[in-house]
C-alpha positions, 0 to 999 in steps of 0.5 A: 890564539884568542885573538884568531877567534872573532868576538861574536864567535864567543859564546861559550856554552854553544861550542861543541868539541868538534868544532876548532876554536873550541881547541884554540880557546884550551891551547891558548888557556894552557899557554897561559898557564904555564906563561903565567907561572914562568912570569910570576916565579921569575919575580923575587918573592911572588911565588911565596904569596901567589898561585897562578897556575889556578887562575884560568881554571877558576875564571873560565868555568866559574864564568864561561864553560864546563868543558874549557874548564875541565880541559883547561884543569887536566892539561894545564899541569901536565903540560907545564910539567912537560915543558917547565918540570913544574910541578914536580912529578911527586906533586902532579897527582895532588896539583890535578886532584886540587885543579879537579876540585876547583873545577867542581867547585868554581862550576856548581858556583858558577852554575847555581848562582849565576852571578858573580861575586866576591863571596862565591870567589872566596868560598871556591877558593877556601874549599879548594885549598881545605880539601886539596890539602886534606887530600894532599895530607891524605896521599903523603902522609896516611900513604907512609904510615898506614902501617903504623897507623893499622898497627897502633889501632889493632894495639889499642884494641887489643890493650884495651880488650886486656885491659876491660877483661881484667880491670872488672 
């Protein structure tokens, strides 16, 4: 779809949502996101060590524009669920709360140092995967066992009241 778009019609940062190539820019991107991780899970072994699905997310808002960006990280893995299953519908909500995060961060990077480099690429994508994973560990893990979690902290509290009241 890119390819419809002229090159001096690129200037990003002055593309309103109204107008069309706005549209052609997300439905190519989101092509993209699901082509890419199609090609990649198809090769022996890659998809152990590559993330494609991220890509775009990262390259359109750290360099381009917020709204490609966004958009790009909201119907991306919906539309890669919709069309491949991929990720599985218990995955969905923690891929988008990781692609939201990239969004964030690969912006303010983007946006406060206007320039690229390598630094500012590792340090989106590190904070991405150490955030998304404190949320992905939060939304599985403390979800199942916030009962036992509530129950060994009001024991502890409860033993060690005993225990202060009686030890002196």
């Amino acid at each position: 779809m890119l390819w419809i778009i002229r090159q001096e019609e690129l200037n990003f940062k002055d593309i309103s949502i109204t107008q069309l190539k706005y549209y052609y820019i997300i439905i190519a991107l989101v092509a993209w996101n699901i082509l890419l991780p199609w090609i990649v899970h198809g090769l022996p072994q890659w998809w152990l060590v590559f993330l494609p699905i991220y890509f775009f997310v990262l390259v359109w808002w750290y360099k381009f524009w917020w709204k490609v960006g966004l958009a790009t990280a909201l119907l991306s893995p919906l539309a890669n669920h919709l069309f491949t299953g991929m990720p599985p519908t218990a995955m969905l909500r923690i891929i988008l709360m990781k692609w939201s995060i990239l969004w964030v961060l690969a912006g303010l990077l983007g946006k406060y140092t206007n320039k690229l480099s390598i630094t500012y690429v590792i340090i989106a994508v590190v904070w991405y995967q150490l955030l998304g994973s404190l949320i992905e560990w939060s939304m599985s893990d403390i979800l199942i066992w916030y009962p036992g979690i509530l129950l060994q902290i009001i024991w502890w509290y409860l033993a060690l009241k005993v225990i202060n009241k009686y030890a002196n």
